[in-house]
Each structure stands twice: as structure tokens, then as C-alpha cells.
C-alpha positions, 0 to 999 in steps of 0.5 A, a space after each residue: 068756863 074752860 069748856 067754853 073757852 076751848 069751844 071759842 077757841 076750837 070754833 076760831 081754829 075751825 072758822 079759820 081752816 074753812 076762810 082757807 078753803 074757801 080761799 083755795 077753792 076760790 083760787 085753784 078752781 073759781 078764778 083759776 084762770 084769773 091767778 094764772 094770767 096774773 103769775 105768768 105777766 109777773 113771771 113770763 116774757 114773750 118773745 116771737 118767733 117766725 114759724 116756717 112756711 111751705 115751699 113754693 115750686 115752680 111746674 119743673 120743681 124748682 124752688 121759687 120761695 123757701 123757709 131756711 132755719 136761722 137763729 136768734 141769739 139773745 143775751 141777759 145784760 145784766 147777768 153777763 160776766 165778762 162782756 168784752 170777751 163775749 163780744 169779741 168771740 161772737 164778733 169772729 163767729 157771726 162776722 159783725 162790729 165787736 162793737 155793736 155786739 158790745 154796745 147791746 150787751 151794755 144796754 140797760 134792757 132787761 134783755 137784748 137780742 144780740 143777732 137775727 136770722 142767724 145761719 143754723 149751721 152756727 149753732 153749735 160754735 155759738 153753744 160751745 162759746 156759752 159752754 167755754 165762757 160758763 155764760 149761761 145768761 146768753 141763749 139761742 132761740 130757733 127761728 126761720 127766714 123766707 129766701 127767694 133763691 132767684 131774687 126778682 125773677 118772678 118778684 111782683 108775682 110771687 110778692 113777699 112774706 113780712 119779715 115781723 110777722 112771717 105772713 105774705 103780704 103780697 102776691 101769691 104769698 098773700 093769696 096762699 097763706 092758707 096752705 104756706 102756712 107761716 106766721 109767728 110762734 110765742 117761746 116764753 122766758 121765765 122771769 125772777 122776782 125782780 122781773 130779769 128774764 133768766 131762761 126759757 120755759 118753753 119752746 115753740 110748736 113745729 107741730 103745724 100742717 103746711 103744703 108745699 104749692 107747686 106754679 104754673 110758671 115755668 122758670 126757665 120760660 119766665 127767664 127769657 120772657 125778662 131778657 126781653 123785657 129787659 131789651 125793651 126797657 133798654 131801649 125804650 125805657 117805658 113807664 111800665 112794661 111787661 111781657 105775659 106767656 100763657 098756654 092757651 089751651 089749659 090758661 096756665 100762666 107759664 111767665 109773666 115778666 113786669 117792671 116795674 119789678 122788685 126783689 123779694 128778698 129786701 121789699 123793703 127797699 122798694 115802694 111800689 109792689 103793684 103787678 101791672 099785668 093784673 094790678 092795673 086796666 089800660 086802653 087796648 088801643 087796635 086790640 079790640 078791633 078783631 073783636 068787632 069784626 067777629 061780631 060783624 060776621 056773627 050779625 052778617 053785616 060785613 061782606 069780606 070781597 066789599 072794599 069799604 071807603 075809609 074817608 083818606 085817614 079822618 071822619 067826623 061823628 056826633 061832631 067829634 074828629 076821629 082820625 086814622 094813623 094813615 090816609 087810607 082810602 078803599 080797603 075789604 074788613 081783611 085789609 083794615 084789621 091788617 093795617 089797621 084802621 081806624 076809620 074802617 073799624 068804626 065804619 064796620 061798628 056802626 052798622 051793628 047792635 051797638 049793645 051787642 058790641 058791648 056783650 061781645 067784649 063782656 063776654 070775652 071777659 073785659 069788665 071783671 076780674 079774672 080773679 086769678 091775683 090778690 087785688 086785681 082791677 076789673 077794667 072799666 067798660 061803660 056801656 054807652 051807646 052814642 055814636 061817637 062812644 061806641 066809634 071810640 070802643 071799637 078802636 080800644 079807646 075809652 074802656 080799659 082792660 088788663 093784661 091778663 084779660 088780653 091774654 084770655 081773649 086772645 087765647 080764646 081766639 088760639 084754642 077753638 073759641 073758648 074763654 078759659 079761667 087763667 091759672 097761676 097754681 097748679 096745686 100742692 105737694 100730697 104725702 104719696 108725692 103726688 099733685 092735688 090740684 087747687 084750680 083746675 082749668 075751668 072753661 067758662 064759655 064759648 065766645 067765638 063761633 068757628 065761623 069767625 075763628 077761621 077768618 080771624 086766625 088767618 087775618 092775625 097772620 097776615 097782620 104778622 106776615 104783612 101788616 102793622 105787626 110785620 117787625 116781629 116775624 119770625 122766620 121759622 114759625 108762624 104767628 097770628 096776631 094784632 098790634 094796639 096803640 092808645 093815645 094817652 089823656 095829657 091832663 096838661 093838654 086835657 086832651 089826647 097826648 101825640 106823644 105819649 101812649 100804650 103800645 101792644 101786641 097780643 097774638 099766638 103761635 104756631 097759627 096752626 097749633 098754638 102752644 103759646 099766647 104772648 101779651 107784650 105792653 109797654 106804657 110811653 115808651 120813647 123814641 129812639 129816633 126824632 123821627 119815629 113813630 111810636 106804635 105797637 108794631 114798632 115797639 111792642 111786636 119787636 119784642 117777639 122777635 128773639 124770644 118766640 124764636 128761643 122758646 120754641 127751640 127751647 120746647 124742641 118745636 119744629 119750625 112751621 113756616 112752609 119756606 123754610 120747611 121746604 129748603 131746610 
């Protein structure tokens, strides 16, 4: 009877030991992983923090966007033993309200944070305080903060990085997330058993691969473009406006000046954050009628000695007014660019494929985008071949484009003929210190023959020299280019506004040797006179007046004009 009674009680203590191991294999190795998400939700607590993003340069090095270290203080209320003093102390070293310190540390929450984005260099006064004052329930955690040392210059094309979750959000910013990096980190503070977060279990990772992006802007260029858009909007305080500098050789953007505009460094005061020179499409007006005149010649459809009759300033189409800006009568192909006229243009389109208009424009790049900016707007160009829309396309009325479109068109006139890829980054940082470039300059066609290209070259200068575009000359260098004004759809009116419209200038300099293109927009710029007509020569040709001149003295170009060459 012993003997049996030892077996049962030797076979419970054996039963026993394996429900045991059972347990610890089902717990250590089956559901591991189950066990540990339950312990850390029981004992963990997350907090995040920004993680550090690369540095964006502009072509000369100088920094555009930068993450500067900072700090997060945060405290454990509860476990806080003399709060006054603690407040006041914190109070002197990070400059702020006692009282709000104060008021955090008589929160009923677990845990506060005390003061965000903290200058690094205060940690060792804040640690000495906790040291001094035996608070160890008040804690530092490292994080960082995106700077943009020049505030709005360049804002809307840098854009930003979300200050919650250190990720661009618009911009370049968004558009190199891949290579800047950034985003947050999780530390994780050890909780007790009541769930009291009491310290810091671990820290986060630094261990991550950044570059550092180099632009093509050039900051210095990009300055002067927005003290003259700042002139313009001051004189003329447009809707919209922008001023965009591009090398037409390579497509490099050297500076693109918006308003509206906003500063990067508090987006969050701003509501509207869309970069118009990409963002947004709008009738080019008169900049479009170079381009039907390359086509003429490429059909040979148009005689330069034939002065063709431009109807005394109106003409009627498919039942439809067209009206011209002057009452002009006979003028040649030259003269009608030169003044630019309405009348002549559509005459001259008429008499050619209208599908090949169309070609014309598509191949110059109007109707998709360029693909340089995050959310860039195609343009819309329908390809209708009645009469009277094909008279409205020739004269930049009834499609629309954007700015950065313009600027490609007309740098394909500058350089020899060819449509270039723009391009708003030149590469990143490698560790031997060189460049690795991201997008190289890429030619996508050949849009004008050279045919073509020598009358136009010498008609865009004339139209500087003599015609619409004249109030932007410059004395000293030579500038080819065309002025465009739209009038405005008033849906009051449902039909096209005389008061409201788009004002352009696209052109390039020295005529020559071209080192720049230069797009100047603004949208319903007001009169400064009762009596004044508001157009592109009036308005947005003026803009080059100063700035052409203070660039090419800032690039150390010699003048080119022949007068002053000669009496210099």
C-alpha cells in the first residue's frame, strides 16, 4: 500500500514538472513573442523623437535646409519632490513662464514634456540642475529640428518638413525624402507596476544613411530675382507673380522667386504652400506667337518681304471677334511678332496644318509636365482644329502652360534649338567629397531647325530693341525676347475681362551667347495710372530692367551692347 501510494504520488510530482515544461516551452519558445508584446505594453512607454535629415546646399555650398540638435526635457509629475524650485530654475535656463513649467508639473499625467526643441548646447546646465536638485524623475531626450537659415528665400521650392513627424511634406523636401532621410525614432521608457514611467530603456538609433543634396539654385541669383519681384509686387500687387532664371544650356534652375511665398520655418502660419512656377497652368498670351511662326517657316508658308494686311485691329472667324491691341494695317511676319499682333498671327495660322500647330506646341513640351516638382500641373492643350480655336491657340488664348514650360521653350530657342529636361538638383554629397549627380542634363529633342532659330533670335531682339518689350532694355547687354498678355475669363461677366489679365516676358541674354532665360509672370497686376494699359511690356518686361543688369555684372559679363562697347 506504501508502494503504491509513493508511485501516485511520485507520478503527480512527475505530471507536475512536465505541465511545467510544457508551460515554459509554450511560453519561451511557442508564444514568445506573444508574452514579450504583452510585458513591454505592461511595462513600456514610447516616445518619439525627430531623427536628423541631410543638409540641403545650394550650387556654391551654402546651406539652404539644415537639422540642428535640440532637446526634449520631460518630467515624471508624480515623483517630483520640490516642484516650485524645480520650475523656477528651469524657468532661468530655458527662458520661459515659471508658471507654465509649473503648471506641467502639477499635471495629473503620468508623464509631461516640460519644453521641445531645446538648444543642445543647455544640456549640461539642465543635467547639473537634475544633479543639484537629486530630481532623477526629470529626464533629457535628444532630438533635432529642420532650420532654413534664410527664412522664405527659395521657401515654396524648398517646402517643408513636418515638425510631428520630421518627413517633408512639400517641396523638395517631400521630393528627397528618399535621400534627406529624417522621420522619428521611438526611445522607450520603462514603466513600474502601477504603469509610472520611471526611466529610459533605450535610446534611439543614429545609425542611419543620409546625403546631404546639393541645388541648382544659386542663392545669390535667386536673391536678386526676389528684390525684383518684391518691386513688382509693390507696385503692381498682383494675385500671383514670379520671376524664374534658368541656364538654358544645361536646364539648371538658378532662381525661382514666387509670391505667394512662405517661410519654412513656421509653415504652419501659412495656408497656401502651392509653388506657382510649377503648381499652376495659365494662358501665355503673345508668347505663343513665335512659335507659330517657326512653324510657318518650317512649312514655308510665310514670305518675310510680303507685308500682309492685318484687317485695322479686328477680324471675324467662324462668327466669332478677334480683336487686336492696335489698329494695325499692313505689316511683314517680322513686324507682326515685333508689335505683336493679334491679327497677323492668326492670319499667318491659318494658312498652315492646323494639326502640326499642335505638334509644334506638344513638342516644345506644352501639355505634360516636366516632371522636375512634386505635383506639377500639365498644362491643358486640346487639340481643336476649327477655325476660330486654332486662331484663339496661335495667340496663347484657350490652352494654358506653366511657367517652368515657358522657360524650356524659350531656352530651346537660346541654345541651338534643343528641349532640355530642367533640373532643380545637381546631386549629393559622396564620402571622398565629391558630387554624384541625381539627374543629369538630358536633351530630350530638337524643336527648332536652325532655319528658324536665326530668324527668331533676331526678331526677339528687335521686339527688346523696338517693339511691345522695349521698357526692359538694358543698356549694356542685348536681350532677345517676347512679352504675352491674357485676358482673364470674368465668370461675372461670362466672358473675357478688360481689366484683368496674365502679363509675361520670356526672353534670353546676352542674344549671342546666352547664359540666362528669364520668365517674368504676374496675374492681374493693377494700374498705377487710370489711364494705363495694362500689358506684358508694361508690366512684366520692366522687371528686367535692374535685375538683367545686376546679374551679369554679378557673373563679371562684359557688356555686349555695340554702342557702348564702342564709347566705353
Amino acid at each position: 500500500m506504501n508502494e503504491k501510494r509513493t508511485y501516485f504520488v511520485v507520478s503527480l510530482i512527475v505530471a507536475a514538472f512536465l505541465i511545467v515544461i510544457i508551460r515554459l516551452i509554450n511560453f519561451q519558445i511557442l508564444n514568445q513573442e506573444k508574452y514579450l508584446t504583452y510585458v513591454k505594453k505592461q511595462y513600456y512607454s514610447k516616445e518619439k523623437v525627430i531623427r536628423p535629415r541631410g543638409i540641403v546646399f545650394d550650387s556654391k555650398g551654402k546651406i539652404l535646409a539644415i537639422s540642428v540638435p535640440t532637446i526634449k526635457i520631460f518630467a515624471i509629475p508624480r515623483y517630483v519632490k520640490n516642484k516650485e524650485e524645480v520650475a523656477e530654475n528651469l524657468s532661468i535656463i530655458l527662458k520661459k513662464s515659471k508658471f507654465e513649467i509649473l503648471r506641467k508639473l502639477n499635471s495629473k499625467k503620468r508623464y509631461v514634456v516640460l519644453a521641445d526643441n531645446v538648444d543642445k548646447s543647455l544640456k549640461p546646465r539642465i543635467k547639473k540642475l537634475i544633479s543639484d536638485l537629486k530630481e532623477w524623475n526629470i529626464g533629457i531626450v535628444e532630438s533635432s529640428k529642420r532650420i532654413y537659415p534664410y527664412k522664405d528665400l527659395i521657401g515654396n521650392t524648398l517646402g517643408f518638413v513636418n515638425r510631428y513627424n520630421g518627413i517633408g511634406a512639400e517641396g523638395l523636401e517631400y521630393k528627397l525624402n528618399k535621400y534627406l532621410g529624417g522621420g522619428f525614432d521611438e526611445i522607450s521608457f520603462l514603466k513600474d507596476a502601477r504603469g509610472n514611467p520611471f526611466t529610459i530603456e533605450k535610446n534611439r538609433d543614429n545609425n542611419r544613411d543620409i546625403k546631404n543634396i546639393y541645388l541648382t539654385i544659386d542663392s545669390n541669383i535667386q536673391y536678386m530675382a526676389e528684390e525684383a519681384l518684391k518691386e513688382l509686387i509693390r507696385e503692381r500687387r498682383p494675385k500671383e507673380a514670379l520671376v524664374l532664371i534658368v541656364d538654358p544650356k544645361t536646364g539648371d534652375i538658378l532662381a525661382n522667386a514666387t509670391y505667394p511665398n512662405y517661410d519654412p520655418n513656421r509653415y504652419w502660419k501659412y495656408r497656401k504652400f502651392k509653388n506657382i512656377t510649377f503648381q499652376n497652368a495659365y494662358e501665355i498670351g503673345s508668347l505663343a506667337k513665335p512659335f507659330v511662326l517657326a512653324e510657318a517657316i518650317d512649312e514655308n508658308k510665310v514670305n518675310f518681304h510680303k507685308r500682309i494686311y492685318c484687317e485695322n485691329g479686328k477680324i471675324i472667324i467662324d462668327g466669332v471677334r478677334i480683336k487686336d491691341h492696335k489698329r494695325f494695317k499692313y505689316l511683314t511676319p517680322r513686324e507682326i511678332i515685333v508689335h505683336s499682333s493679334n491679327i497677323g498671327t492668326i492670319k499667318i495660322a491659318l494658312q498652315l496644318d492646323p494639326k502640326k500647330i499642335y505638334q509644334r506646341f506638344k513638342k516644345l513640351g506644352f501639355g505634360k509636365p516636366t516632371g522636375v516638382f512634386p505635383g506639377e500641373a500639365s498644362g491643358i492643350l486640346r487639340e481643336d482644329i476649327r477655325p476660330v480655336n486654332v486662331a484663339y491657340a496661335s495667340i496663347g488664348q484657350s490652352w494654358t502652360a506653366t511657367a517652368i514650360q515657358v522657360a524650356m521653350a524659350y531656352s530651346a530657342i537660346a541654345n541651338g534649338g534643343y528641349l532640355l529636361k530642367p533640373r532643380l538638383i545637381k546631386g549629393y554629397l559622396e564620402g571622398n567629397g565629391e558630387i554624384k549627380e541625381l539627374d543629369e542634363v538630358e536633351i530630350k529633342s530638337k524643336v527648332f531647325s536652325d532655319k528658324s532659330l536665326r530668324w527668331l533670335r533676331k526678331t526677339l531682339k528687335l521686339v527688346v530693341e523696338e517693339g511691345t518689350a522695349h521698357s526692359g532694355k538694358s543698356k549694356y547687354f542685348t536681350i532677345a525676347g517676347k512679352t504675352g498678355t491674357a485676358q482673364k475669363y470674368d465668370p461675372k461677366l461670362k466672358a473675357l475681362s478688360n481689366e484683368k489679365f496674365y502679363t509675361w516676358f520670356a526672353g534670353f541674354f546676352p542674344v549671342n551667347d546666352p547664359k540666362y532665360t528669364i520668365v517674368v509672370f504676374a496675374n492681374e497686376p493693377k494700374k498705377i495710372r487710370k489711364w494705363e494699359r495694362i500689358g506684358g511690356g508694361k508690366v512684366s518686361s520692366v522687371v528686367m530692367l535692374n535685375l538683367i543688369d545686376r546679374l551679369m555684372f554679378y557673373t563679371k559679363q562684359k557688356p555686349d551692347k555695340l554702342y557702348f562697347t564702342q564709347n566705353k
